[in-house]
mmCIF file of the N, C-alpha and C atoms, coordinates in Angstrom:
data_MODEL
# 
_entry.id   MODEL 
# 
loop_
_atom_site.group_PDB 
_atom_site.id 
_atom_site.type_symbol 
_atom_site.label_atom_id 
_atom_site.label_alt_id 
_atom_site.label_comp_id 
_atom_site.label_asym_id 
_atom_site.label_entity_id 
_atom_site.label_seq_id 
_atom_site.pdbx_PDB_ins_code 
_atom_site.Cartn_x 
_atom_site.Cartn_y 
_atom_site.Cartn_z 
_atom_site.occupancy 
_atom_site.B_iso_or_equiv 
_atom_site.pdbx_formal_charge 
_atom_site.auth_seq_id 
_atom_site.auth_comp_id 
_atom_site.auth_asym_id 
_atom_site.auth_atom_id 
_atom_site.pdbx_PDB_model_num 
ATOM 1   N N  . UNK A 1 1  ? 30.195  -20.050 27.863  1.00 0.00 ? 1  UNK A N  1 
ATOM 2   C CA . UNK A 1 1  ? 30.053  -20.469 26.472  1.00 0.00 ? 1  UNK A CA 1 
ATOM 3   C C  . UNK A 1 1  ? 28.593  -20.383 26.019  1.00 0.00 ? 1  UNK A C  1 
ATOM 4   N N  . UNK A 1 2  ? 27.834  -20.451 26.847  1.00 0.00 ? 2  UNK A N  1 
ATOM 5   C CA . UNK A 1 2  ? 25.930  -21.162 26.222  1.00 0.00 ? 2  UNK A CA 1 
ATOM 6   C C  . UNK A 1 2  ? 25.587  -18.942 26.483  1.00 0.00 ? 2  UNK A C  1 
ATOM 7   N N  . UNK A 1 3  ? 26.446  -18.246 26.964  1.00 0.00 ? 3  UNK A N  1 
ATOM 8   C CA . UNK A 1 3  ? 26.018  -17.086 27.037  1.00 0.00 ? 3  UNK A CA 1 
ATOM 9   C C  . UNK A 1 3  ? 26.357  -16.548 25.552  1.00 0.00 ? 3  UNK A C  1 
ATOM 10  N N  . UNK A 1 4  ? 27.601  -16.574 24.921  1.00 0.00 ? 4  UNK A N  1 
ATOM 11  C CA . UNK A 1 4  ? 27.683  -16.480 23.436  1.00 0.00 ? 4  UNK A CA 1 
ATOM 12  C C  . UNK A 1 4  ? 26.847  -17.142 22.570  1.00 0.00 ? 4  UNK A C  1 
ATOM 13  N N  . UNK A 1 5  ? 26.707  -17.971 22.807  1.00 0.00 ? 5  UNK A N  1 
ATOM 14  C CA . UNK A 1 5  ? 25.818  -19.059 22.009  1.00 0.00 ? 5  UNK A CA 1 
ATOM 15  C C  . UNK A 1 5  ? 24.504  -18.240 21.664  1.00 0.00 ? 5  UNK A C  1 
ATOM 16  N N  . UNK A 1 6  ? 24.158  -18.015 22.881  1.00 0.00 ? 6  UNK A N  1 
ATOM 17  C CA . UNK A 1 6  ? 22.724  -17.439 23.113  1.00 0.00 ? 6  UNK A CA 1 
ATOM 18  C C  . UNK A 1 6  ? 22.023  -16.088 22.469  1.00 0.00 ? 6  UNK A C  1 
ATOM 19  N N  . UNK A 1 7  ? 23.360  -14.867 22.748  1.00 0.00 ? 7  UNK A N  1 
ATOM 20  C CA . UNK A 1 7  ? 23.633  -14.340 22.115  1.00 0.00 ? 7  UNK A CA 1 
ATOM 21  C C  . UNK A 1 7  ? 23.213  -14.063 20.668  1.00 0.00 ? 7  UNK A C  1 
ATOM 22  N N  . UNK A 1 8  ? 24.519  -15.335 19.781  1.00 0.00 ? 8  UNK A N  1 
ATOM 23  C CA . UNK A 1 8  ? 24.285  -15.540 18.429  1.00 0.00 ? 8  UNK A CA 1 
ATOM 24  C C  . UNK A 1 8  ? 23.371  -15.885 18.222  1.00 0.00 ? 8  UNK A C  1 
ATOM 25  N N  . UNK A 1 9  ? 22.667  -16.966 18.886  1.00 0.00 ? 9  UNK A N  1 
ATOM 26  C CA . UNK A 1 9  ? 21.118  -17.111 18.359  1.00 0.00 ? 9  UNK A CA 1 
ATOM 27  C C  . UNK A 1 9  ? 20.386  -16.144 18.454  1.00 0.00 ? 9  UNK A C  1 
ATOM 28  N N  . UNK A 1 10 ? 19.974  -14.774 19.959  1.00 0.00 ? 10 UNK A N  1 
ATOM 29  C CA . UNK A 1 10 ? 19.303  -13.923 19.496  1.00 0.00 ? 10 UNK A CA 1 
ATOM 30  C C  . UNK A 1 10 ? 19.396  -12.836 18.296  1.00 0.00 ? 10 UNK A C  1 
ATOM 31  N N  . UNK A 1 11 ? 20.443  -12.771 17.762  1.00 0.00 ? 11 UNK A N  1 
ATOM 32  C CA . UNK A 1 11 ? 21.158  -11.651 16.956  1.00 0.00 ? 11 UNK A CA 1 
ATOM 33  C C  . UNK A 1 11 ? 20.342  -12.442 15.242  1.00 0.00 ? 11 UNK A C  1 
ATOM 34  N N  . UNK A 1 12 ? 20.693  -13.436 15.109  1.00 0.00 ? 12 UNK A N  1 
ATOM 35  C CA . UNK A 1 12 ? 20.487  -14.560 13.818  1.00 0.00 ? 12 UNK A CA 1 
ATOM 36  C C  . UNK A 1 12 ? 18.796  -14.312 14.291  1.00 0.00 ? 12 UNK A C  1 
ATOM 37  N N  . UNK A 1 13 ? 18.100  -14.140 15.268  1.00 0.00 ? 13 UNK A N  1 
ATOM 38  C CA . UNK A 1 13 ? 16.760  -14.430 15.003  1.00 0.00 ? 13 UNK A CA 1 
ATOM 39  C C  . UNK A 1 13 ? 16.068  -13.211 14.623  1.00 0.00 ? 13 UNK A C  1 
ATOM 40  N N  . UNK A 1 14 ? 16.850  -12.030 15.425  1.00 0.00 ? 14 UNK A N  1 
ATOM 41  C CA . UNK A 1 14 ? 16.186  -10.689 15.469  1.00 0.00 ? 14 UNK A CA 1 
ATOM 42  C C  . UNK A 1 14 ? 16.784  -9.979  13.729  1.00 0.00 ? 14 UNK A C  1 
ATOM 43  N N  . UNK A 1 15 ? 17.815  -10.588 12.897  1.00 0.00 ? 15 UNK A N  1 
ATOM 44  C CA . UNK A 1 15 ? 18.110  -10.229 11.480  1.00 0.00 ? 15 UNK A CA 1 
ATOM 45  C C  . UNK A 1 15 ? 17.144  -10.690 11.019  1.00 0.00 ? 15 UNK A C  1 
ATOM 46  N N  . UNK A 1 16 ? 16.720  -12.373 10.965  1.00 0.00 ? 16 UNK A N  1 
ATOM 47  C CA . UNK A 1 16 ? 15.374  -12.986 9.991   1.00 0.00 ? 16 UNK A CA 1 
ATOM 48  C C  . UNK A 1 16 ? 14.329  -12.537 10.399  1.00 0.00 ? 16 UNK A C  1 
ATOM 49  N N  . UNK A 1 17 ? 13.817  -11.412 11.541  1.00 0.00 ? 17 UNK A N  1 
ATOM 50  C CA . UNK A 1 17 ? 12.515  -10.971 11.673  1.00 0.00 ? 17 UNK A CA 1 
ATOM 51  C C  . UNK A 1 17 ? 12.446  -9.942  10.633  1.00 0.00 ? 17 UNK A C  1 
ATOM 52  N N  . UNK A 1 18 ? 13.688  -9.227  11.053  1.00 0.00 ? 18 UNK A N  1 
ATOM 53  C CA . UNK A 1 18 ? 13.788  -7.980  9.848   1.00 0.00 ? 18 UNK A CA 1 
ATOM 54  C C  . UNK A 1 18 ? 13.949  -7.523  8.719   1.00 0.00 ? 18 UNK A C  1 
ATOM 55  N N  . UNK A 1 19 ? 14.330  -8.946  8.330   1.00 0.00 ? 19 UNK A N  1 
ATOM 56  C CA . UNK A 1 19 ? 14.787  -8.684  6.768   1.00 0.00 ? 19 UNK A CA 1 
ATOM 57  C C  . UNK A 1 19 ? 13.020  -9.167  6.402   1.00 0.00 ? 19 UNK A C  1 
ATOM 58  N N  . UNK A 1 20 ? 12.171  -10.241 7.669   1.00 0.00 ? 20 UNK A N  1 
ATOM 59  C CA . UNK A 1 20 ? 11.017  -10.312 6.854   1.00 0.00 ? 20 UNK A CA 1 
ATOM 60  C C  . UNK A 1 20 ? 10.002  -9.351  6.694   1.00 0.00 ? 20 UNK A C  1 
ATOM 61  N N  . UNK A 1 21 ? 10.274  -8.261  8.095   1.00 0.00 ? 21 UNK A N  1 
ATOM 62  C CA . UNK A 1 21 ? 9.181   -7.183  7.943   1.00 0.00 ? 21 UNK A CA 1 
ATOM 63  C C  . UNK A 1 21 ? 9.859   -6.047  6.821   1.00 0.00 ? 21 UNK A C  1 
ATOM 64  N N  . UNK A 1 22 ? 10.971  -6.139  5.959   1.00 0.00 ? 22 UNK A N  1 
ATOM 65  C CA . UNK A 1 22 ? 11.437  -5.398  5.285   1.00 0.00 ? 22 UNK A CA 1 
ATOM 66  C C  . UNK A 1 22 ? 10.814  -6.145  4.595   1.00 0.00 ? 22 UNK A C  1 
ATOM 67  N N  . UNK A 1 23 ? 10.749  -7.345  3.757   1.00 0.00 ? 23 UNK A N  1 
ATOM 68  C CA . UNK A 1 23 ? 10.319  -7.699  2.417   1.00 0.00 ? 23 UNK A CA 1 
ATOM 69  C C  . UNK A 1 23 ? 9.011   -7.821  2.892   1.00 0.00 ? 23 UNK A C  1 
ATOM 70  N N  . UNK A 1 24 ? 8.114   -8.015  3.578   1.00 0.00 ? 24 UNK A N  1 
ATOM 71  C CA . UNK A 1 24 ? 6.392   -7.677  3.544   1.00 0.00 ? 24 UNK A CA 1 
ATOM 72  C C  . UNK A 1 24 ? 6.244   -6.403  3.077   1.00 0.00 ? 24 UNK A C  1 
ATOM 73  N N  . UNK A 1 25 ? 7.389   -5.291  3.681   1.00 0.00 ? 25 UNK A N  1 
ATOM 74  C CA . UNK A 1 25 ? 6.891   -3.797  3.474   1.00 0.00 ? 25 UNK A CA 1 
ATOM 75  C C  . UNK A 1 25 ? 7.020   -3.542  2.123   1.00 0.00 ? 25 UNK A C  1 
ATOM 76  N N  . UNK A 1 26 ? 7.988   -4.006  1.464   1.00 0.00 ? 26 UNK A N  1 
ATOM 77  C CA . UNK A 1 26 ? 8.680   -4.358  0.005   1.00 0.00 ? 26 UNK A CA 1 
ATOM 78  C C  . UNK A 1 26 ? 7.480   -4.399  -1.097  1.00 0.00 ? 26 UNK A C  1 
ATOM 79  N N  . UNK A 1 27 ? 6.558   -5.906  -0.515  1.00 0.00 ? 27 UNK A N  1 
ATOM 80  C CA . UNK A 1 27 ? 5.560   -6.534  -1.317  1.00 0.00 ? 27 UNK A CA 1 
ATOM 81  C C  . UNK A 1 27 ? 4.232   -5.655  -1.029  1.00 0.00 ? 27 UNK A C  1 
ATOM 82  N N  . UNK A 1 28 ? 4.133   -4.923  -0.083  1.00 0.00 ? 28 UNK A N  1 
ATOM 83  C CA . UNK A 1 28 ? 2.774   -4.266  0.219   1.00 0.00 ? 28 UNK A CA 1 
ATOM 84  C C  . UNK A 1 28 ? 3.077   -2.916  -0.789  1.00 0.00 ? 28 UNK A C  1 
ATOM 85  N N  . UNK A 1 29 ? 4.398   -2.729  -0.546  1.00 0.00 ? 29 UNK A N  1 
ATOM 86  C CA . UNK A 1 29 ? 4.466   -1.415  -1.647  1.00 0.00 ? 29 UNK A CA 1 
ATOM 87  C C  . UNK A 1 29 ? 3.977   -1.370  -3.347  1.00 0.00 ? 29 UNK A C  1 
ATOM 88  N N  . UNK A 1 30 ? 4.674   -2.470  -3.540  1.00 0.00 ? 30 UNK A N  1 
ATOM 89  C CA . UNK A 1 30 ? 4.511   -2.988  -4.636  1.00 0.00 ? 30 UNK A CA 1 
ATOM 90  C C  . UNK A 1 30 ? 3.382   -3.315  -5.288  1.00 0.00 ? 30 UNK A C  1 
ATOM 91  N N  . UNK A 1 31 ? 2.395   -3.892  -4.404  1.00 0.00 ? 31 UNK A N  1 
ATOM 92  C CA . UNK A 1 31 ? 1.163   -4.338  -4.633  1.00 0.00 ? 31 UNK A CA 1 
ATOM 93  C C  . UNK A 1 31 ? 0.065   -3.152  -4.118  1.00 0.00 ? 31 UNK A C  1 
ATOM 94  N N  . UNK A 1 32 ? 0.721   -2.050  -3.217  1.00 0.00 ? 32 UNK A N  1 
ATOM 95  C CA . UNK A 1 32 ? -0.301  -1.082  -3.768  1.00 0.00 ? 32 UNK A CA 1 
ATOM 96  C C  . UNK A 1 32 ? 0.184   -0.077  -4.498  1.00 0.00 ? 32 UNK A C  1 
ATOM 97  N N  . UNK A 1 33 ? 1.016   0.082   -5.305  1.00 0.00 ? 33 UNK A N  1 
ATOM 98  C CA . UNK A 1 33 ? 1.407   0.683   -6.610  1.00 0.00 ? 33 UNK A CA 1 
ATOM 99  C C  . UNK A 1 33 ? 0.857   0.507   -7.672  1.00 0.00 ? 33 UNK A C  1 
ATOM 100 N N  . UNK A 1 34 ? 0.735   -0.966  -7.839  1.00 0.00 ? 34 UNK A N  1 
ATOM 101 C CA . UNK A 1 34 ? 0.375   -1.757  -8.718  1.00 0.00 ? 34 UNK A CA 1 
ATOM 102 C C  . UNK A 1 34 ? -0.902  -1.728  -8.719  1.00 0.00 ? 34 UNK A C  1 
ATOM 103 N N  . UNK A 1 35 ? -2.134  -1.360  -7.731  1.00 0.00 ? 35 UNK A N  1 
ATOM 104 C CA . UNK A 1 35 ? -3.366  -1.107  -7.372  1.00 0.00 ? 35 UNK A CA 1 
ATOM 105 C C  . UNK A 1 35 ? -3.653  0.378   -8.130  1.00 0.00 ? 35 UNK A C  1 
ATOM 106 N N  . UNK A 1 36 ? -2.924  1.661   -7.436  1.00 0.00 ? 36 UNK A N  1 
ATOM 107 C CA . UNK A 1 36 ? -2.873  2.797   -7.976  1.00 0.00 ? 36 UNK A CA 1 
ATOM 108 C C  . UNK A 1 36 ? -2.591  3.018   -9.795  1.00 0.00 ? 36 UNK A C  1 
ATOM 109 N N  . UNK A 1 37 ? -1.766  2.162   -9.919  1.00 0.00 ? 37 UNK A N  1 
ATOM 110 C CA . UNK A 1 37 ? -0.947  2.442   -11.468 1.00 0.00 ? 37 UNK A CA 1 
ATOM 111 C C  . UNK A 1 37 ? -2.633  1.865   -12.240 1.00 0.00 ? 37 UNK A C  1 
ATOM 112 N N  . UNK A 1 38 ? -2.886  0.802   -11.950 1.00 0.00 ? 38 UNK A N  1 
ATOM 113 C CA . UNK A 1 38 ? -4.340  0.228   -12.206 1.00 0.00 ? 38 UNK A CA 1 
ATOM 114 C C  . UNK A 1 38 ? -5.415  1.038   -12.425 1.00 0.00 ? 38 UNK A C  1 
ATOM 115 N N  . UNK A 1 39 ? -5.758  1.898   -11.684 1.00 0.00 ? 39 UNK A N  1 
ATOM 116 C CA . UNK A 1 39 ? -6.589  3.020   -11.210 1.00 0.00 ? 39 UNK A CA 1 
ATOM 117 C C  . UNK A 1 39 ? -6.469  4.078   -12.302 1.00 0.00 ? 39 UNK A C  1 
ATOM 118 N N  . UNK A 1 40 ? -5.134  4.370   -12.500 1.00 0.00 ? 40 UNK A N  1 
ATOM 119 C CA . UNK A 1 40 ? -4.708  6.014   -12.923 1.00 0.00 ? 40 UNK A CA 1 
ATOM 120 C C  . UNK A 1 40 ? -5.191  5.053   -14.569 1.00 0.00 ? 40 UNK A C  1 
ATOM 121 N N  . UNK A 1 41 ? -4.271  4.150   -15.075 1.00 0.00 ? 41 UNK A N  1 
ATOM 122 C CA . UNK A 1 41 ? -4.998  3.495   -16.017 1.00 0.00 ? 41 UNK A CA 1 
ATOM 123 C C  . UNK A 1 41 ? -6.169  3.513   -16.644 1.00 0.00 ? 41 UNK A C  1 
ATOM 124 N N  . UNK A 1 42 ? -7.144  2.797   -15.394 1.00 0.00 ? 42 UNK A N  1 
ATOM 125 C CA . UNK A 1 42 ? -8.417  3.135   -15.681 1.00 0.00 ? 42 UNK A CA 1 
ATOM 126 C C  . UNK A 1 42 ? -9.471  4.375   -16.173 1.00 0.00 ? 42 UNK A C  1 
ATOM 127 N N  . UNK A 1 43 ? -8.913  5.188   -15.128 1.00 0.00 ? 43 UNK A N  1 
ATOM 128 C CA . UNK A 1 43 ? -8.917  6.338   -15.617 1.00 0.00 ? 43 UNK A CA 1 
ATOM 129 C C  . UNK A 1 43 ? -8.705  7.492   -16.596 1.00 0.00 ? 43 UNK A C  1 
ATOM 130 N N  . UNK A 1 44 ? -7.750  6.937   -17.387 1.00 0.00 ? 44 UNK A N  1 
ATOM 131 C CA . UNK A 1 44 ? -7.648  7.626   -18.398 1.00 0.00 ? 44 UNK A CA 1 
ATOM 132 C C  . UNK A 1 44 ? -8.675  7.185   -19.593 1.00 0.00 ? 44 UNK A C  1 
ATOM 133 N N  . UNK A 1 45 ? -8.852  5.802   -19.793 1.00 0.00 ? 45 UNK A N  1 
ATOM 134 C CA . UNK A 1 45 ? -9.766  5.688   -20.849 1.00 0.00 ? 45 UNK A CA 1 
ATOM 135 C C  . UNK A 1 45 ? -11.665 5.671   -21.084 1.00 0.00 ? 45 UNK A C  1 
# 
């Protein structure tokens, strides 16, 4: 039983790592887009 258990807990821990290095990669994108879009901006005027 504590071998399923164990299991489910590694499975539940190794999803919340990934969904967080997916949304860091998410927010780094975003925020250097948002750096570039800034730039090209600048640049034009």
């Amino acid at each position: 039983m504590n071998i399923g258990r164990s299991k489910i807990i590694a499975i539940i821990t190794g999803a919340i790592s990934i969904s967080i290095c997916i949304a860091y990669l998410i927010l780094i994108t975003i925020f250097d887009f948002r750096t570039f879009l800034n730039d090209q901006l600048s640049n034009i005027t």
